[in-house]
SEBA-798475 format. One line per 2 residues: for each residue x, z, y of N, C-alpha, C, O. Coordinates in steps of 0.02 Angstrom, whole numbers. Last residue first. Example, Ala and Ser with C-alpha at 12.3 -4.5 7.8 and 13.67 -1.06 7.14 Angstrom:
642/354/-112/684/357/-53/645/394/2/670/402/57 | 660/390/-284/615/390/-225/660/390/-165/712/423/-166
This chain:
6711/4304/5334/6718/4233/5305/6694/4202/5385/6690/4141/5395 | 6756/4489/5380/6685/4413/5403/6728/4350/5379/6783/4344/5405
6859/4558/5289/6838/4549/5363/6791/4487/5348/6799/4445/5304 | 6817/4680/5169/6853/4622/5210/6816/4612/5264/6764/4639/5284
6768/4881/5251/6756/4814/5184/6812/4754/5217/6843/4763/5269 | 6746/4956/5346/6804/4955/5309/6828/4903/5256/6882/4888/5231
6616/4908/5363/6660/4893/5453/6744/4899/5399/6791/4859/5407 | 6532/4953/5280/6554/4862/5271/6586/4853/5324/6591/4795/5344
6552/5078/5263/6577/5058/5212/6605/4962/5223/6650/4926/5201 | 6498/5102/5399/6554/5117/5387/6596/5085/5328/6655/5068/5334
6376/5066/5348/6399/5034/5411/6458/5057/5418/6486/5021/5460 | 6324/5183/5231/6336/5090/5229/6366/5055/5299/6380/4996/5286
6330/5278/5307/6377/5282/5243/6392/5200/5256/6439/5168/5278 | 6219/5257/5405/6281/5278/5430/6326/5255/5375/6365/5210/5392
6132/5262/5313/6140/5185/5349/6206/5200/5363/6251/5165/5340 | 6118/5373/5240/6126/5343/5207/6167/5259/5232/6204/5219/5203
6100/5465/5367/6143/5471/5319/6196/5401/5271/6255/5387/5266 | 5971/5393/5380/6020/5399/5438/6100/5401/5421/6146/5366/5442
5915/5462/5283/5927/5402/5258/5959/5378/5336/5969/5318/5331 | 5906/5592/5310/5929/5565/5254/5958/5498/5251/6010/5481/5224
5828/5597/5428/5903/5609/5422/5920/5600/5344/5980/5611/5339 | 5700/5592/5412/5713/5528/5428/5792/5550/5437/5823/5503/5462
5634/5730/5415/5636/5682/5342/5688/5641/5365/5739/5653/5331 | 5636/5869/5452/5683/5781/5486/5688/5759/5439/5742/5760/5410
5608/5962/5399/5560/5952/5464/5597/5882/5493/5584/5852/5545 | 5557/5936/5236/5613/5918/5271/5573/5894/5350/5536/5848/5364
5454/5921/5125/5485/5991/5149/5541/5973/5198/5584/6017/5192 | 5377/5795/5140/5338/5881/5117/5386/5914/5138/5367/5952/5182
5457/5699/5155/5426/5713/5192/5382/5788/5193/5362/5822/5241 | 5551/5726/5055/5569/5731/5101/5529/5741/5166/5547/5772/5215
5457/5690/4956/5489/5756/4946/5536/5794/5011/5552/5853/5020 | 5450/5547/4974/5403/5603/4963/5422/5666/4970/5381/5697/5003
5591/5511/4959/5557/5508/5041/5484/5549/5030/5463/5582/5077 | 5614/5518/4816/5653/5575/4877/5609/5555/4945/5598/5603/4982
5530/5407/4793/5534/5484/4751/5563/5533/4809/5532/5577/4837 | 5598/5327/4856/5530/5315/4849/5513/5411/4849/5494/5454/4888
5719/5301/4798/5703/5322/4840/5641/5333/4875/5645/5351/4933 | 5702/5306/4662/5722/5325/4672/5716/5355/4758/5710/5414/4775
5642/5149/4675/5577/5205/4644/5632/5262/4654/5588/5305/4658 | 5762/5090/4730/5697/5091/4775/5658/5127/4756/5623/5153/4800
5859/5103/4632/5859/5144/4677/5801/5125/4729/5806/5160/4779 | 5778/5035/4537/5781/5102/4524/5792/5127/4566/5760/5178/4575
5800/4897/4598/5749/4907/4588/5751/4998/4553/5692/5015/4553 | 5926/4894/4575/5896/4882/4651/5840/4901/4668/5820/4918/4724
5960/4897/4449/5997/4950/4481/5957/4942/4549/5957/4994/4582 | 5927/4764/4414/5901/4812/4396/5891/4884/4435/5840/4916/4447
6014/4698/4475/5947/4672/4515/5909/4736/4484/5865/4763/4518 | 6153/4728/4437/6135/4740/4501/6029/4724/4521/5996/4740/4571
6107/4697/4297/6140/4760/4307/6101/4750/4399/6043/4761/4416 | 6088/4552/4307/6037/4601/4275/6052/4680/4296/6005/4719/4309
6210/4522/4349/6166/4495/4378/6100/4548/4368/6071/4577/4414 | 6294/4543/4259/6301/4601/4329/6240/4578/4358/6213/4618/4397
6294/4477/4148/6271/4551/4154/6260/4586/4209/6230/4639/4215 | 6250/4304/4196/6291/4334/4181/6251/4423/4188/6199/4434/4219
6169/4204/4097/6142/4236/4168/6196/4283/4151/6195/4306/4094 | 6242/4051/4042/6201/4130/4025/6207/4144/4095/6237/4113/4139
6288/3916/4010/6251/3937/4080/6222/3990/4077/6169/3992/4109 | 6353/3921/3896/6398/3880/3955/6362/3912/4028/6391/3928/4081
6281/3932/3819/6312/3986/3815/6352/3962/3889/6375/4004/3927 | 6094/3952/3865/6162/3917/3824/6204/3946/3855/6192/3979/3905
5942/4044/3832/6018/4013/3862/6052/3967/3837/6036/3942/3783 | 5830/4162/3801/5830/4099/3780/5892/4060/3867/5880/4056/3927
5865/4300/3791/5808/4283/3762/5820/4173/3741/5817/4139/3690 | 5974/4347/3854/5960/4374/3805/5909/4343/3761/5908/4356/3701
5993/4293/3988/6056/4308/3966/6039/4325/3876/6085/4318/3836 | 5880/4218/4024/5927/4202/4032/5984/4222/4006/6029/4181/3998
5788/4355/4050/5785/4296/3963/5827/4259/3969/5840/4240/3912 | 5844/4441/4104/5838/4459/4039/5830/4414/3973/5842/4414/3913
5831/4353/4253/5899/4385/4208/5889/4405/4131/5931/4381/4093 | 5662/4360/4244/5700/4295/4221/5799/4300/4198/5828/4270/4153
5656/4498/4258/5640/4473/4205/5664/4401/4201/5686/4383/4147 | 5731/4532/4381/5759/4567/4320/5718/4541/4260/5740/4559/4206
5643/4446/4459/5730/4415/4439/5759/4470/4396/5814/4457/4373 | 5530/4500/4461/5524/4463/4421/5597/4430/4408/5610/4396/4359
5572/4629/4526/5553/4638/4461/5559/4559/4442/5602/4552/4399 | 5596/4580/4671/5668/4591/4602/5639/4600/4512/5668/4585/4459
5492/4530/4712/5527/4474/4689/5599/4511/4633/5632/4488/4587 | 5443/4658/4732/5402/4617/4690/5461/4561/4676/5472/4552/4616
5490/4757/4822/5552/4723/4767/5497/4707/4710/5499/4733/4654 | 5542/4746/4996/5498/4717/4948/5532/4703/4876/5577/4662/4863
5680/4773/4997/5600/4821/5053/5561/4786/5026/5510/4815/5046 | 5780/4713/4965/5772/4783/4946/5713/4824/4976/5703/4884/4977
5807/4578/4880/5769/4594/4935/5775/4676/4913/5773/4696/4855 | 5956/4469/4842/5915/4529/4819/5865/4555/4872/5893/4550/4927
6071/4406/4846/6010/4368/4886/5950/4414/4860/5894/4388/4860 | 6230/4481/4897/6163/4472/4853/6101/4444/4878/6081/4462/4934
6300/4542/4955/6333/4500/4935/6275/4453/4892/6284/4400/4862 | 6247/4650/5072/6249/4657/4976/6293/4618/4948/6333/4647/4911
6246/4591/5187/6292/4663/5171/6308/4667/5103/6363/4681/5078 | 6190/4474/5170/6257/4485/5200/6286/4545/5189/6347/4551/5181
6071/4504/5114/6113/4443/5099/6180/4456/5123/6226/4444/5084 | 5998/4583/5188/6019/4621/5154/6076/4559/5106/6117/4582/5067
5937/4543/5320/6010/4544/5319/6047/4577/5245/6107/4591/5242 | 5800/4558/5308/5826/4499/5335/5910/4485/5324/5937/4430/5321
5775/4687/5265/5769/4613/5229/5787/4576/5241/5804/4537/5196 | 5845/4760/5385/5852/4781/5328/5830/4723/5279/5879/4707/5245
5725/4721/5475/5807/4697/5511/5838/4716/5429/5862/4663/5409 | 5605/4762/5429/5626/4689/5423/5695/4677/5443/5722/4623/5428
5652/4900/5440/5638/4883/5367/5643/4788/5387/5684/4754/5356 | 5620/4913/5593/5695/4931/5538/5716/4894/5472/5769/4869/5454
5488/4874/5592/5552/4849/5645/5616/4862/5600/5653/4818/5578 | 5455/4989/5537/5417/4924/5526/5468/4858/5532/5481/4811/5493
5473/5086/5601/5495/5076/5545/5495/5016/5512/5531/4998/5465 | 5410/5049/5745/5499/5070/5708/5515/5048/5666/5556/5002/5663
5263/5050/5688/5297/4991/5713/5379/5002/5714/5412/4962/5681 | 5265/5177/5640/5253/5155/5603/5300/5095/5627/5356/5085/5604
5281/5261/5769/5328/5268/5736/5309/5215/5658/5354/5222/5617 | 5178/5242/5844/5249/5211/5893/5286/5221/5838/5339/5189/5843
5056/5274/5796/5041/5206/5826/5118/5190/5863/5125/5142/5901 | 5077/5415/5739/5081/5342/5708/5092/5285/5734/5129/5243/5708
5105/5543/5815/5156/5452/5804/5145/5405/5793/5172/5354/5814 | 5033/5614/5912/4989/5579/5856/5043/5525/5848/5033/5469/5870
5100/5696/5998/5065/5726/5930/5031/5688/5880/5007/5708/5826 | 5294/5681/5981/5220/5655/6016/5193/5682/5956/5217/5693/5901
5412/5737/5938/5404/5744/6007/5313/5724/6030/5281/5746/6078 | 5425/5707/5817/5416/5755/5836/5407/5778/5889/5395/5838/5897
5417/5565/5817/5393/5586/5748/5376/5684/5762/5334/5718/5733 | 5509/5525/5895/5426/5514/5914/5406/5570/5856/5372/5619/5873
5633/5552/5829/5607/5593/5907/5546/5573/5919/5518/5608/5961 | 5626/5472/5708/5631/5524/5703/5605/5575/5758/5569/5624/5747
5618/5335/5793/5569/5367/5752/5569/5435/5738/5517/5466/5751 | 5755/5336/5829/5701/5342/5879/5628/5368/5839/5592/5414/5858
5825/5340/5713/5837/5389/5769/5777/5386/5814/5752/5439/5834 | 5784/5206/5673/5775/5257/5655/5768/5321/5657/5729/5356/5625
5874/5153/5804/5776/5121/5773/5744/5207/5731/5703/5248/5752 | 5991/5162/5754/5954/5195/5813/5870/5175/5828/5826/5194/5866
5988/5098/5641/6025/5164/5645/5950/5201/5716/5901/5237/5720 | 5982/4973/5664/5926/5015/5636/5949/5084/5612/5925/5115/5565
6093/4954/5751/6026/4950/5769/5998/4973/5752/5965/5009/5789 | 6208/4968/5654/6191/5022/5690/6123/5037/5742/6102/5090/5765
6188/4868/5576/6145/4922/5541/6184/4978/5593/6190/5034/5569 | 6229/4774/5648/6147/4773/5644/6153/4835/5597/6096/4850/5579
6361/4809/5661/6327/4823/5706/6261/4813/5710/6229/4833/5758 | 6398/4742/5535/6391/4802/5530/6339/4847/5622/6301/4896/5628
6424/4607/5556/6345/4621/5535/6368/4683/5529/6338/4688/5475 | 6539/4570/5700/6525/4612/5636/6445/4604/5640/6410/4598/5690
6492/4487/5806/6550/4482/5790/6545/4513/5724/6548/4470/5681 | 6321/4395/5835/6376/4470/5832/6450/4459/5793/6454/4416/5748
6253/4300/5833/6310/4300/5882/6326/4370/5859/6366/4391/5901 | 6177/4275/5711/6212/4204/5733/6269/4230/5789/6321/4197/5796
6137/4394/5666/6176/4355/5618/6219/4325/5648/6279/4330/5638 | 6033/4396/5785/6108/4430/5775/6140/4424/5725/6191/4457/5732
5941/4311/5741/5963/4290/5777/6038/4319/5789/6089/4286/5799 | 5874/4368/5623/5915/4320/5611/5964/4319/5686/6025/4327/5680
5837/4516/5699/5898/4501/5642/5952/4431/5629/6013/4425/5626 | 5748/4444/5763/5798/4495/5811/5855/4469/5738/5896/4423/5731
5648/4402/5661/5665/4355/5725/5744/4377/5753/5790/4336/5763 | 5611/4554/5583/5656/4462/5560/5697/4436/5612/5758/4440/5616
5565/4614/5707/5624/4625/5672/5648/4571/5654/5690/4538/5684 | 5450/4525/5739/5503/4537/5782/5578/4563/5761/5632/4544/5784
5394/4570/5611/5411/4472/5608/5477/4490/5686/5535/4471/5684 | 5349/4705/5637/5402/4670/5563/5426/4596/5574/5474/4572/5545
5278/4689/5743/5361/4731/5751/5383/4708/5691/5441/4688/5689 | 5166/4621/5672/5212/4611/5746/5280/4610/5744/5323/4566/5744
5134/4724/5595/5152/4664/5571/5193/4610/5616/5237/4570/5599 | 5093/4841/5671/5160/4828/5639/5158/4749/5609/5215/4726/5614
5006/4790/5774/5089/4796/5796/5146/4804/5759/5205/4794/5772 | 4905/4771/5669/4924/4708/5700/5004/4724/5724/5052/4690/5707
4893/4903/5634/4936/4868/5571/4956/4800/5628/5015/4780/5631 | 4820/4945/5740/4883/4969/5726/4924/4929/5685/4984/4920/5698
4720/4856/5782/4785/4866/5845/4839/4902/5808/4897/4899/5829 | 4641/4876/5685/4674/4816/5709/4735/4820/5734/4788/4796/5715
4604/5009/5711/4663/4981/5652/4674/4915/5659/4727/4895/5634 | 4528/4990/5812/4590/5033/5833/4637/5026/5766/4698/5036/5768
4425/4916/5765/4482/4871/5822/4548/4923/5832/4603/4906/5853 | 4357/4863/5643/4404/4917/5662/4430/4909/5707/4483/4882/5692
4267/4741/5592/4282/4772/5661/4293/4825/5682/4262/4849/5728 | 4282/4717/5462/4228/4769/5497/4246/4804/5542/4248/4865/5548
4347/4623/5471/4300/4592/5463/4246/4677/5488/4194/4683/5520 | 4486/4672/5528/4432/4635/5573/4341/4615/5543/4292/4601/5577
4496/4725/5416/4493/4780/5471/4440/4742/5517/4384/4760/5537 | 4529/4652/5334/4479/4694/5317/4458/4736/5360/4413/4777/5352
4674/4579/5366/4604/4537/5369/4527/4606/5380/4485/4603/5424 | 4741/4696/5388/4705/4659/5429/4663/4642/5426/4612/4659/5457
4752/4717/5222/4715/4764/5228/4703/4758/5340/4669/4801/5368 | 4824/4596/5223/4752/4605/5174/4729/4668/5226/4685/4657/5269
4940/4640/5280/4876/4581/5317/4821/4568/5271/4776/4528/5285 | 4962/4759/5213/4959/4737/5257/4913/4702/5300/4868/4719/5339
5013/4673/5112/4977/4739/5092/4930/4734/5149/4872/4713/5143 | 5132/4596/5145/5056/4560/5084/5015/4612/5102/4959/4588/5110
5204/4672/5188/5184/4659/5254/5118/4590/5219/5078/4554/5250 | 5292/4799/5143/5241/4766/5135/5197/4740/5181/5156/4775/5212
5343/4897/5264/5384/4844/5231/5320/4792/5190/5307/4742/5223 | 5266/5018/5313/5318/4996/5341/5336/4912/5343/5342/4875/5391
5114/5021/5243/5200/5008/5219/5223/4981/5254/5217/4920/5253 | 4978/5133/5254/4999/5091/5266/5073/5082/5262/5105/5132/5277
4927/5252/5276/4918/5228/5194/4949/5155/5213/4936/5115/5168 | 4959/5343/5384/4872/5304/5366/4899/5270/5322/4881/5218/5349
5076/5414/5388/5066/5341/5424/4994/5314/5415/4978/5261/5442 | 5111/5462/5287/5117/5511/5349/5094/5453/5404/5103/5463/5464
5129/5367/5162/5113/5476/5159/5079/5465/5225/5018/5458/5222 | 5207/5289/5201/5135/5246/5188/5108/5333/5172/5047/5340/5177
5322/5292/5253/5263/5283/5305/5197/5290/5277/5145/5294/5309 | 5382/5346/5163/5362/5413/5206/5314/5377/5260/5277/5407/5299
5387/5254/5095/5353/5313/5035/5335/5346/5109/5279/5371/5116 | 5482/5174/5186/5429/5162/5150/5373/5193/5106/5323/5163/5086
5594/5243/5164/5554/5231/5220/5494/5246/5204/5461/5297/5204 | 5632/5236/5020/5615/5293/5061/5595/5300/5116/5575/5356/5132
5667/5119/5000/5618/5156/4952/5573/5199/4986/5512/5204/4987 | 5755/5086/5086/5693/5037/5065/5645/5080/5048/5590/5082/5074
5881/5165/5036/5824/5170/5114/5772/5140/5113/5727/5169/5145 | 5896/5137/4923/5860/5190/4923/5845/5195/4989/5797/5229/5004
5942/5000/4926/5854/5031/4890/5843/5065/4921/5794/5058/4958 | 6057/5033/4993/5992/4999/5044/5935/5001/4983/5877/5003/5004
6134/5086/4915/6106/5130/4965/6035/5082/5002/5982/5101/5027 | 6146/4990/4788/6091/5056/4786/6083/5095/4846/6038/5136/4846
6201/4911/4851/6118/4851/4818/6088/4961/4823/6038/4987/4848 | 6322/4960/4877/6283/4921/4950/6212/4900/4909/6169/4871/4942
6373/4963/4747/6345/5025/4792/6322/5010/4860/6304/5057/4897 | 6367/4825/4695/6318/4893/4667/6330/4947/4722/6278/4975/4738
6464/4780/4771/6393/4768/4795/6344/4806/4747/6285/4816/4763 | 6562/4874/4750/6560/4851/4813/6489/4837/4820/6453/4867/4860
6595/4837/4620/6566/4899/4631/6528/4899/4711/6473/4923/4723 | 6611/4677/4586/6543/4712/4585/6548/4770/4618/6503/4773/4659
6669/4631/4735/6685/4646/4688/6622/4676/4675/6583/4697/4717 | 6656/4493/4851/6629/4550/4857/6649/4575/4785/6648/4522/4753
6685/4331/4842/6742/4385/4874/6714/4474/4882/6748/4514/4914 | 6557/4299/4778/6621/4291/4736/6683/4316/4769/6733/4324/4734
6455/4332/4869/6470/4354/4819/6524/4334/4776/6528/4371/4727 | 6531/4312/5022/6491/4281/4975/6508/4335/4896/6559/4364/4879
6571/4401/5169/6593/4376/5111/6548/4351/5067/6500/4388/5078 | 6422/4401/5313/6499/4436/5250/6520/4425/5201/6476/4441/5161
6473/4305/5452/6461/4295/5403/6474/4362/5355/6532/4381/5354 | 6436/4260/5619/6480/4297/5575/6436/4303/5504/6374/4304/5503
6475/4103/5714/6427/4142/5675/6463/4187/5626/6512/4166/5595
């Protein structure tokens, strides 16, 4: 099973700049599904099966069928992810998967006239291979496609290190620094996938960009524990 270093062989800069490229793909998916997608999140998958449940009860069956495939394609992602944890030689080769996940979205996105119903489930698909693995690239047990759980670990870091501790067990700075920083570059990217989707006839090359940067950065990084 391949592994990437634990946070105590990862140096902070290393995992501050692996915590802010994967916000900002988090961010930015995510802003451009829920624009260009029927109001629906890639990644929020609470949002989601609320807004399932509500479909069935007033028997939407063609929004059934849509959020159902993404919620689908999001647990298939997980499933796919963990499982390539267990046999790939490098975790850098899962972010050439959602490399080409992404790539594929991008050619539905312009090739067919109505995407939603093939490019939501992608993204959908991407963004869980992206949660599932963000432990191994980051060094960090940080979520970057849902960051309800970071707000509340930038508030339990704050009283841990500032509010109420001992000195033997403080929440150390980087802790607060990186969970903070995770959570800016997700409203960061959030911000640019709007802006991307209004004026950029290939929104989805940005953050292609962005995976590319990071799958290079952790193929050059140490080698797999």
């Amino acid at each position: 099973m391949s592994h990437m270093p634990s946070q105590d062989q990862v140096n902070f800069p290393t995992v501050f700049r692996r915590i802010l490229c994967l916000g900002l793909v988090g961010g930015y998916l995510n802003a451009i599904g829920f624009l260009d997608l029927g109001g629906l999140y890639p990644a929020a998958m609470t949002g989601n099966t609320t807004q399932l449940g509500v479909a069935i009860a007033e028997l939407e069956w063609a929004r059934v069928l849509l959020i159902g495939s993404t919620v689908f394609c999001f647990f298939a992602g997980g499933l796919l992810s963990s499982l390539l944890q267990r046999v790939l030689v490098h975790p850098a080769l899962e972010l050439l998967l959602m490399i080409m996940m992404v790539s594929l979205a991008q050619v539905v996105r312009i090739t067919i006239s109505d995407p939603m119903p093939w490019e939501l489930p992608l993204l959908a698909f991407t963004l869980a291979m992206q949660g599932e693995t963000v432990t191994r690239f980051a060094g960090s047990s940080l979520q970057t496609v849902v960051v309800t759980g970071t707000l509340l670990k930038i508030a339990d870091g704050l009283v841990g290190r500032y509010l109420k501790y001992e000195d033997d067990n403080r929440t150390p700075l980087s802790d607060v620094v990186i969970s903070g920083a995770a959570w800016l570059a997700y409203l960061g990217g959030a911000g640019f996938g709007v802006l991307a989707s209004l004026h950029l006839a290939y929104p989805y090359v940005p953050s292609l960009v962005a995976l590319t940067f990071l799958a290079a950065d952790i193929l050059a990084g140490p080698p797999s524990a």
